[in-house]
C-alpha positions as protocol buffer text, in pm:
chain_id: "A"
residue {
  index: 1
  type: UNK
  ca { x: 11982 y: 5359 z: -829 }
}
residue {
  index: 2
  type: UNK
  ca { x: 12089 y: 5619 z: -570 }
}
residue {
  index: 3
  type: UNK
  ca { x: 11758 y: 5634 z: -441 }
}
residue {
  index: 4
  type: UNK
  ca { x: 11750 y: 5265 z: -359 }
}
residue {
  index: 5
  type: UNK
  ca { x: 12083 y: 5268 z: -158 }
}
residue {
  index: 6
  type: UNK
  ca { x: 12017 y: 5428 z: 180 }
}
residue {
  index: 7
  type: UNK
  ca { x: 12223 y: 5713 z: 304 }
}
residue {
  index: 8
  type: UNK
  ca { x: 12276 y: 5537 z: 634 }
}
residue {
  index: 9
  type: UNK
  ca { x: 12449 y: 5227 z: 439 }
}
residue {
  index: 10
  type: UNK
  ca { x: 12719 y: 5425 z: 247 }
}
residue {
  index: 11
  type: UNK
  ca { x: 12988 y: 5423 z: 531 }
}
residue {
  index: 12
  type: UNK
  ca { x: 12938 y: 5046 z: 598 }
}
residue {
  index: 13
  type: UNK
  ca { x: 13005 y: 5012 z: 211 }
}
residue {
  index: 14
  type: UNK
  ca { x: 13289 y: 5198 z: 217 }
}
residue {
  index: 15
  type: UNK
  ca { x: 13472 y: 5034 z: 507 }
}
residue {
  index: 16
  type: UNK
  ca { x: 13406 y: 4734 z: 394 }
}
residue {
  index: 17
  type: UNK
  ca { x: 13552 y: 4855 z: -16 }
}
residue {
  index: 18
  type: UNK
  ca { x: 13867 y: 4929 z: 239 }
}
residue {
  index: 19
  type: UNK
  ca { x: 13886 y: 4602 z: 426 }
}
residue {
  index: 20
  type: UNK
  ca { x: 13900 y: 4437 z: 82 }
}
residue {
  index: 21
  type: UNK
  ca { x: 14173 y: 4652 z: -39 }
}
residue {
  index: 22
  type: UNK
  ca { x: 14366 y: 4583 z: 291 }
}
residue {
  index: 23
  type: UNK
  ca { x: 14321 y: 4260 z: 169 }
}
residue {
  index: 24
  type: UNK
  ca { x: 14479 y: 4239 z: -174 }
}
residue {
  index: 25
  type: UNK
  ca { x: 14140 y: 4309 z: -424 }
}
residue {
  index: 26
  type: UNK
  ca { x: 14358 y: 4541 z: -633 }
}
residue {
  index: 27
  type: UNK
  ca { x: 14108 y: 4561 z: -941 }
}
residue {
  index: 28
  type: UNK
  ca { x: 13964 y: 4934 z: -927 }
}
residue {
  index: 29
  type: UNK
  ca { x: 13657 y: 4854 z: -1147 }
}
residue {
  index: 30
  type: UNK
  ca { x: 13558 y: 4558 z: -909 }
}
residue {
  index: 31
  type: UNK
  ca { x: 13590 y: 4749 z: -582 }
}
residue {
  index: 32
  type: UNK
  ca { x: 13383 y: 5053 z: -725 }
}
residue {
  index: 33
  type: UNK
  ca { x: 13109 y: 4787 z: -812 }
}
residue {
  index: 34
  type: UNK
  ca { x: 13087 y: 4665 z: -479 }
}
residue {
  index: 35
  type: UNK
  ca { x: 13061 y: 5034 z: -371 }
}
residue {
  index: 36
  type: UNK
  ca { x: 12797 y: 5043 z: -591 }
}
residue {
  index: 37
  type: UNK
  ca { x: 12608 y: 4761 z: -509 }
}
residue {
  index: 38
  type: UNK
  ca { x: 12311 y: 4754 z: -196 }
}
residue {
  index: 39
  type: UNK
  ca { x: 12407 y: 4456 z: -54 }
}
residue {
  index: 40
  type: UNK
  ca { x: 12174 y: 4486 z: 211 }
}
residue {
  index: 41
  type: UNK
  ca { x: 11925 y: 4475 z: 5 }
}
residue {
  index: 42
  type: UNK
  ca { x: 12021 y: 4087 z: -130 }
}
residue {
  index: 43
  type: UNK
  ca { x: 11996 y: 4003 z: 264 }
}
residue {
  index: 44
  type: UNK
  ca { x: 11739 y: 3946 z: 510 }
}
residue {
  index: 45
  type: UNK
  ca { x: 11626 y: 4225 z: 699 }
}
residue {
  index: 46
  type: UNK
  ca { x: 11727 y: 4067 z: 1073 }
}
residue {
  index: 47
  type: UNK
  ca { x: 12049 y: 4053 z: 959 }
}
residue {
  index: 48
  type: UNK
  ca { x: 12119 y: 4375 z: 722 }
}
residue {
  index: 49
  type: UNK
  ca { x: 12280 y: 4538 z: 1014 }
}
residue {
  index: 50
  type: UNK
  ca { x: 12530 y: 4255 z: 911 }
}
residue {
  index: 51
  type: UNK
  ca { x: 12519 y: 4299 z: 561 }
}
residue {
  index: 52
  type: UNK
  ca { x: 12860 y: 4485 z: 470 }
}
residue {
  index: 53
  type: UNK
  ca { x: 13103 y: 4237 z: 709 }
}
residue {
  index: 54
  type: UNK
  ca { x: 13297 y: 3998 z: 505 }
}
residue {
  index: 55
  type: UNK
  ca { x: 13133 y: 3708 z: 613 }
}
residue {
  index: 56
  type: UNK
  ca { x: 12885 y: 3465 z: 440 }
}
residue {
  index: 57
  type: UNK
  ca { x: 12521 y: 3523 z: 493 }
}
residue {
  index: 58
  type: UNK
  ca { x: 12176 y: 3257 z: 512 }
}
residue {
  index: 59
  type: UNK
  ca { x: 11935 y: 3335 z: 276 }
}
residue {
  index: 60
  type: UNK
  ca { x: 11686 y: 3099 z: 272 }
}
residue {
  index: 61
  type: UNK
  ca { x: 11583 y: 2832 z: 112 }
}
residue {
  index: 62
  type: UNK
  ca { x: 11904 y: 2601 z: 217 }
}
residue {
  index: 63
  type: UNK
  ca { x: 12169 y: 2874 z: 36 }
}
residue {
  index: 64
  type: UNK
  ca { x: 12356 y: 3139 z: 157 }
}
residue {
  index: 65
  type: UNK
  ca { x: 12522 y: 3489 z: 8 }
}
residue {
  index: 66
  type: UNK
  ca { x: 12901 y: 3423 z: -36 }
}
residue {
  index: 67
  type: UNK
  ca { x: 13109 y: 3648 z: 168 }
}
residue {
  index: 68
  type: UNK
  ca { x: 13225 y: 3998 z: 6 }
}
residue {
  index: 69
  type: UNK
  ca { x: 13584 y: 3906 z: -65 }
}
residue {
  index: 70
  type: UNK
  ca { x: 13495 y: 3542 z: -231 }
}
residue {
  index: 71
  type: UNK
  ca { x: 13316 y: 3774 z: -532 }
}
residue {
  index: 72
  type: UNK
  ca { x: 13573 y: 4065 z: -529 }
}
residue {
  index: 73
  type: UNK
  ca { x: 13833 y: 3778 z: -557 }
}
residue {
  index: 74
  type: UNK
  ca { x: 13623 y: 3589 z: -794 }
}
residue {
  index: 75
  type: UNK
  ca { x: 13563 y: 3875 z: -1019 }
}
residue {
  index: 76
  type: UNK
  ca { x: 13897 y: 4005 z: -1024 }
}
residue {
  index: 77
  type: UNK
  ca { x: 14031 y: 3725 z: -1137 }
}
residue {
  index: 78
  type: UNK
  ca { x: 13823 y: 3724 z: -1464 }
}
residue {
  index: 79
  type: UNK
  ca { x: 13935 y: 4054 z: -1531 }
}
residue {
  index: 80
  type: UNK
  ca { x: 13647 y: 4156 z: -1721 }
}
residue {
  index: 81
  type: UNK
  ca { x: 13680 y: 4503 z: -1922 }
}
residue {
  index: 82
  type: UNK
  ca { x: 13331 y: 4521 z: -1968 }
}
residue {
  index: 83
  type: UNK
  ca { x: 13250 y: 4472 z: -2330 }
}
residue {
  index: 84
  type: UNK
  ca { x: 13147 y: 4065 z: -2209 }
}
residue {
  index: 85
  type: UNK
  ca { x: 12907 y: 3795 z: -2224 }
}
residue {
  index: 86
  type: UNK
  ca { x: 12912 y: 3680 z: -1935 }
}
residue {
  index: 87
  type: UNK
  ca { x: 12653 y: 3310 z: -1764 }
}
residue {
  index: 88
  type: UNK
  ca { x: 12628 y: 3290 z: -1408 }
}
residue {
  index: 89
  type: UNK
  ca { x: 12548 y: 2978 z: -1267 }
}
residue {
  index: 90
  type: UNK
  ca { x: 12318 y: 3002 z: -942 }
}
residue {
  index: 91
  type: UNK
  ca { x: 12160 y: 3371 z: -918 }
}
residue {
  index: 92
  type: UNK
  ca { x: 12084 y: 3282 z: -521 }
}
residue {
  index: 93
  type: UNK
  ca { x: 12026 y: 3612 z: -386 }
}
residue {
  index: 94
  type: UNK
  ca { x: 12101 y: 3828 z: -730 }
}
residue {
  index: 95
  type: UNK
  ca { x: 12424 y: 4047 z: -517 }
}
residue {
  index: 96
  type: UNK
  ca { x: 12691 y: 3893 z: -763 }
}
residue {
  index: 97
  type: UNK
  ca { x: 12452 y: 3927 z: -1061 }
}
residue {
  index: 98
  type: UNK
  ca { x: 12450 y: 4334 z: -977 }
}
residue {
  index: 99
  type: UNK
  ca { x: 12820 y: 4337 z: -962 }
}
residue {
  index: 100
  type: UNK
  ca { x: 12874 y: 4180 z: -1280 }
}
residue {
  index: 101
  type: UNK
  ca { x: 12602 y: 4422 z: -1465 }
}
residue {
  index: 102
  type: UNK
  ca { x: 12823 y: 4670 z: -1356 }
}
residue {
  index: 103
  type: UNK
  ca { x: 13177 y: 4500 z: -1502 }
}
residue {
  index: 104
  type: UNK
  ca { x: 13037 y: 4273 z: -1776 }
}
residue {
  index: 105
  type: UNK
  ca { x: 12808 y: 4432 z: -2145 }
}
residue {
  index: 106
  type: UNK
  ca { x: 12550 y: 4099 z: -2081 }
}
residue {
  index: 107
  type: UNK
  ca { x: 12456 y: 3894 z: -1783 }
}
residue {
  index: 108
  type: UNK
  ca { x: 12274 y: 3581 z: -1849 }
}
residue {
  index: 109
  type: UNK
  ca { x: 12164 y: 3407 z: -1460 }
}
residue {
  index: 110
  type: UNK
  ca { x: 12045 y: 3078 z: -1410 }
}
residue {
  index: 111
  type: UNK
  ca { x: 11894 y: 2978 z: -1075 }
}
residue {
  index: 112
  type: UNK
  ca { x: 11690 y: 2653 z: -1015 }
}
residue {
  index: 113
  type: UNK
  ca { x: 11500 y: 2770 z: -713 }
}
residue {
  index: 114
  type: UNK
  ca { x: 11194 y: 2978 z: -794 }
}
residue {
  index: 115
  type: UNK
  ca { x: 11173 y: 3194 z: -492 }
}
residue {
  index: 116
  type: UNK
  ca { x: 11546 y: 3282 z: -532 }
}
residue {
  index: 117
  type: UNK
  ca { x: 11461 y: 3376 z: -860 }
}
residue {
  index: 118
  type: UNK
  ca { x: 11167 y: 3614 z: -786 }
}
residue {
  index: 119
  type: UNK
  ca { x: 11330 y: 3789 z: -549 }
}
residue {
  index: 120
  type: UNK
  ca { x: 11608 y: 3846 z: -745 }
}
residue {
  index: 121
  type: UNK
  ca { x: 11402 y: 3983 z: -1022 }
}
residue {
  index: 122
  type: UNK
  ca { x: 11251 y: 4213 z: -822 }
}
residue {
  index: 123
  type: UNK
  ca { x: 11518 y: 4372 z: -672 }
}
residue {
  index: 124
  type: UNK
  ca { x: 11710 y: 4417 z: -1006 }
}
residue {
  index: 125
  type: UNK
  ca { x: 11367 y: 4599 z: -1113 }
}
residue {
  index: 126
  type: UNK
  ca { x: 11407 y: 4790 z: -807 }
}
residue {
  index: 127
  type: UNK
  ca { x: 11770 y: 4893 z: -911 }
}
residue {
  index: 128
  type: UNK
  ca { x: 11725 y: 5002 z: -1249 }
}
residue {
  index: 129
  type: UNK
  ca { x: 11977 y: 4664 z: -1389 }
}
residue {
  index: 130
  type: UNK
  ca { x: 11891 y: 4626 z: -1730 }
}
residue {
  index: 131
  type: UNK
  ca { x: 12182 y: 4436 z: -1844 }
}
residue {
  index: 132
  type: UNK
  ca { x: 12074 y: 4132 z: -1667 }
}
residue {
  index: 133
  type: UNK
  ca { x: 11906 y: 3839 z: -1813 }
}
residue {
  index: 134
  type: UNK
  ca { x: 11756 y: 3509 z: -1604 }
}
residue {
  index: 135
  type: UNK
  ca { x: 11665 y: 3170 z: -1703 }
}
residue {
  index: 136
  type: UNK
  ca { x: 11444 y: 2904 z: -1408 }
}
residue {
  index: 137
  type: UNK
  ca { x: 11616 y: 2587 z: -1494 }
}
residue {
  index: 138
  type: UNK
  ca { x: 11915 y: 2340 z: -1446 }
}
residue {
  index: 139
  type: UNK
  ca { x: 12233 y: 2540 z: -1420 }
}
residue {
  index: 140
  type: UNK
  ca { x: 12434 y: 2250 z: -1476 }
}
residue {
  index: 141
  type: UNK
  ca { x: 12385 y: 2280 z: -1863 }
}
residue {
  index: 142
  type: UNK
  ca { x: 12419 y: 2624 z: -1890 }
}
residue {
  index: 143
  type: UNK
  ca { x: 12215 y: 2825 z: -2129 }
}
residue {
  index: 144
  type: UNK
  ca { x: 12343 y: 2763 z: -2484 }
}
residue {
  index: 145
  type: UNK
  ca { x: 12068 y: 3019 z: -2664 }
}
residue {
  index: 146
  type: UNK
  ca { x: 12303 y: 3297 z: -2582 }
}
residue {
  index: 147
  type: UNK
  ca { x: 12659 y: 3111 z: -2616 }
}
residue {
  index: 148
  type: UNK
  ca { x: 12926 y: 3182 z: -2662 }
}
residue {
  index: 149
  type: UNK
  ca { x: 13006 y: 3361 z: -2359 }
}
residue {
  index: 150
  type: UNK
  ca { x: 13334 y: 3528 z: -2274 }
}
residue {
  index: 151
  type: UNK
  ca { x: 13280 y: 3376 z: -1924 }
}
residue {
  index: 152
  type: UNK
  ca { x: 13122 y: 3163 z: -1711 }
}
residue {
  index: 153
  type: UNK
  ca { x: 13102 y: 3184 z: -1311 }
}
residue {
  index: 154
  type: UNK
  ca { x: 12953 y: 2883 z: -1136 }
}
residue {
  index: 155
  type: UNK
  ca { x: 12799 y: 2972 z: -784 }
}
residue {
  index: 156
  type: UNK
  ca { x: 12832 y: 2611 z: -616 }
}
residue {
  index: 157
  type: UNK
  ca { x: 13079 y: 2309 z: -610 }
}
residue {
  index: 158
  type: UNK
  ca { x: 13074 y: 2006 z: -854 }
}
residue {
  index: 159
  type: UNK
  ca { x: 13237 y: 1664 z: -786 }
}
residue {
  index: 160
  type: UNK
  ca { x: 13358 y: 1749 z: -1188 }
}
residue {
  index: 161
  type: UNK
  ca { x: 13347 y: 2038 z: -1402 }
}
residue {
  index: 162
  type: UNK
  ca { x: 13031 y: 2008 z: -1662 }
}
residue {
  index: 163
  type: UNK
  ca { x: 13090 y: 1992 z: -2008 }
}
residue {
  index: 164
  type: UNK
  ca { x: 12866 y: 2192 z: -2175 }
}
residue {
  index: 165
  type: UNK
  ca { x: 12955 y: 2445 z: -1979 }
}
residue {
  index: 166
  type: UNK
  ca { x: 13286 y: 2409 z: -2146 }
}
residue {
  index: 167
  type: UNK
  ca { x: 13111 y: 2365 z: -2448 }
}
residue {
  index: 168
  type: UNK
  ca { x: 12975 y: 2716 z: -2423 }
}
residue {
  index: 169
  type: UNK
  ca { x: 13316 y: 2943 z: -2337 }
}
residue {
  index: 170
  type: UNK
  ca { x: 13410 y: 3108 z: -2662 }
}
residue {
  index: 171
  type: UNK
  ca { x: 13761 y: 3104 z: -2777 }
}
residue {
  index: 172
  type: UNK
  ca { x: 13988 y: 3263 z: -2477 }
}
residue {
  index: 173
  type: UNK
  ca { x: 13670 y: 3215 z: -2234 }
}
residue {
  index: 174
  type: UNK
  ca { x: 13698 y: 3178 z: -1896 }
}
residue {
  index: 175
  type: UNK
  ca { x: 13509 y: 2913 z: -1664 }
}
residue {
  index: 176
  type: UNK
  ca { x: 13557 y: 2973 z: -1263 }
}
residue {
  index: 177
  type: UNK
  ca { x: 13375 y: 2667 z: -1087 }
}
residue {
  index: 178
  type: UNK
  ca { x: 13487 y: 2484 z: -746 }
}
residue {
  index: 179
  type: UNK
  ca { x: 13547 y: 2149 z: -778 }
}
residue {
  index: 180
  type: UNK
  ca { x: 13558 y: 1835 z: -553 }
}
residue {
  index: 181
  type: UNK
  ca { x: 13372 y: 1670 z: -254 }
}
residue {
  index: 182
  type: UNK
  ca { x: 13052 y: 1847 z: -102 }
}
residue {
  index: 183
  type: UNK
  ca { x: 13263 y: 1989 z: 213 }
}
residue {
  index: 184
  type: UNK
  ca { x: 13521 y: 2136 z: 81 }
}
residue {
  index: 185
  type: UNK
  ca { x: 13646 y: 2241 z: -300 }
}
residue {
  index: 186
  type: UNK
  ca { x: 13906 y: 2362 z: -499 }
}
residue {
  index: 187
  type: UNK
  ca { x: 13834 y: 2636 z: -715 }
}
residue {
  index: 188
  type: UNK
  ca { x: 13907 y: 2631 z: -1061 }
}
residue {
  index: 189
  type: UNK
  ca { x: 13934 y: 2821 z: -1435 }
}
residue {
  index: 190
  type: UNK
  ca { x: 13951 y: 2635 z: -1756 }
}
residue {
  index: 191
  type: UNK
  ca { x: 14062 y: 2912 z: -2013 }
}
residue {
  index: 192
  type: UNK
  ca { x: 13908 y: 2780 z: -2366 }
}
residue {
  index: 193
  type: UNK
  ca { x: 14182 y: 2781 z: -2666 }
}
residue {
  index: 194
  type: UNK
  ca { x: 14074 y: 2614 z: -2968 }
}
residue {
  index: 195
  type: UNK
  ca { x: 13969 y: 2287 z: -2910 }
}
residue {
  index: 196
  type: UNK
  ca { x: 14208 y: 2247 z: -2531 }
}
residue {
  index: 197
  type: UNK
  ca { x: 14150 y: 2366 z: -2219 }
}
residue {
  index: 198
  type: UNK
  ca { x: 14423 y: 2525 z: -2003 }
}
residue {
  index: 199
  type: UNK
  ca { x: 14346 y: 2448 z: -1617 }
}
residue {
  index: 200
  type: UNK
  ca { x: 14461 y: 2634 z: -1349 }
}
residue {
  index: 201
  type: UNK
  ca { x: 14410 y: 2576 z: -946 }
}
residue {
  index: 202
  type: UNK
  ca { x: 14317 y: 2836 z: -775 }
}
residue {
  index: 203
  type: UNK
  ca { x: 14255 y: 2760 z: -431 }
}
residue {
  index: 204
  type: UNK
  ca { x: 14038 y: 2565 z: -159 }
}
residue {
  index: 205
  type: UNK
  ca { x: 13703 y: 2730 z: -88 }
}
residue {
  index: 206
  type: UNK
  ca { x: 13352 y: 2572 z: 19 }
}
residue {
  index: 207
  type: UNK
  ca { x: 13033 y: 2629 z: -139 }
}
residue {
  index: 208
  type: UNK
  ca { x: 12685 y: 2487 z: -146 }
}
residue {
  index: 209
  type: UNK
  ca { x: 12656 y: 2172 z: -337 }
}
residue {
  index: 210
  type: UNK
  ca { x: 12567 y: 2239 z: -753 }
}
residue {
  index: 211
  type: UNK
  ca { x: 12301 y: 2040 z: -801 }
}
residue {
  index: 212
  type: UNK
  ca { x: 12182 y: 1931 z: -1149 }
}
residue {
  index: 213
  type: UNK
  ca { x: 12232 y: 1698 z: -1432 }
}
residue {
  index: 214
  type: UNK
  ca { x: 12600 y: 1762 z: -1469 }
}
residue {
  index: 215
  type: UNK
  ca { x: 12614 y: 1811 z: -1092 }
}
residue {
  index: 216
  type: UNK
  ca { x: 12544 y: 1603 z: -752 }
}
């Protein structure tokens, strides 16, 4: 993976590792991921220059790469330890895929837009990921062939949360999804135990729409 990185990237990377500590990301395993992790190689090249500011990104195809600290802060809250199972929901460019091969045991990514996809495939070839696993379909019902999953991270805001994505947290599972109109959302974990789910408020953020069955 070294090899793939770029020597002239590795101070950007580590300023920007900084600037997220500066700004609370406390979780050591996260922030070494992120050091880690290419992200210039998940953006465009007109704008890689940009690539390690914490600020949001186009990438085509209507979506956009989610600014550093929204997946340091998303990931930190799940507190993985690394022995997980772990369904993303919208592999867009593939960055937060890479980060969670590095924190999770299994990553199972579902994107519904075939270019996306490809891309993303190629550059976890490129990076030597073998932990990752990807599905082309409808996010919105998850991917119950590999449930249960320890948890779930959904990449774009629902007007509600979907239920079999509930259906497929194991017992003390996580879900992190935002929820509410297509502006703006809130976003949210249901922790599974037994047969409830605890809900807890998180915070407003905005992402692209979830689109799907189960979504808009």
């Amino acid at each position: 993976m070294a090899g793939s990185i770029g020597l002239d990237f590795r101070a950007p990377r580590r300023r920007l590792v900084e600037t997220l500590q500066a700004g609370g990301i406390s979780d050591l395993s996260v922030l070494r991921a992120i050091e880690m992790t290419p992200r210039h190689l998940f953006v465009p090249s007109g704008v890689q220059q940009r690539a390690y500011e914490d600020s949001p990104l186009y990438i085509g195809n209507g979506q956009t790469i989610s600014q550093p600290s929204i997946h340091a802060h998303y990931l930190q809250l799940l507190k993985l330890t690394g022995r997980e199972r772990v369904l993303e929901i919208g592999t867009g460019s593939g960055y937060q895929t890479v980060l969670l091969s590095h924190l999770a045991e299994q990553v199972f990514s579902v994107e519904r837009l075939a270019p996306l996809m490809e891309r993303a495939k190629v550059l976890f070839r490129e990076l030597g990921i073998r932990n990752v696993s990807t599905l082309l379909g409808d996010g919105t019902v998850g991917w119950r062939d590999y449930a249960p999953y320890d948890a779930i991270l959904v990449s774009a805001g629902g007007p509600t949360i979907p239920n079999p994505l509930l259906e497929q947290l194991g017992e003390g599972g996580r879900l992190l999804i935002p929820v509410g109109a297509k502006e703006e959302q809130v976003l949210v974990m249901m922790t599974r135990r037994g047969s409830q789910f605890e809900r807890r408020d998180i915070g407003p953020v905005r992402f692209v729409p979830l689109l799907g069955t189960h979504g808009w």
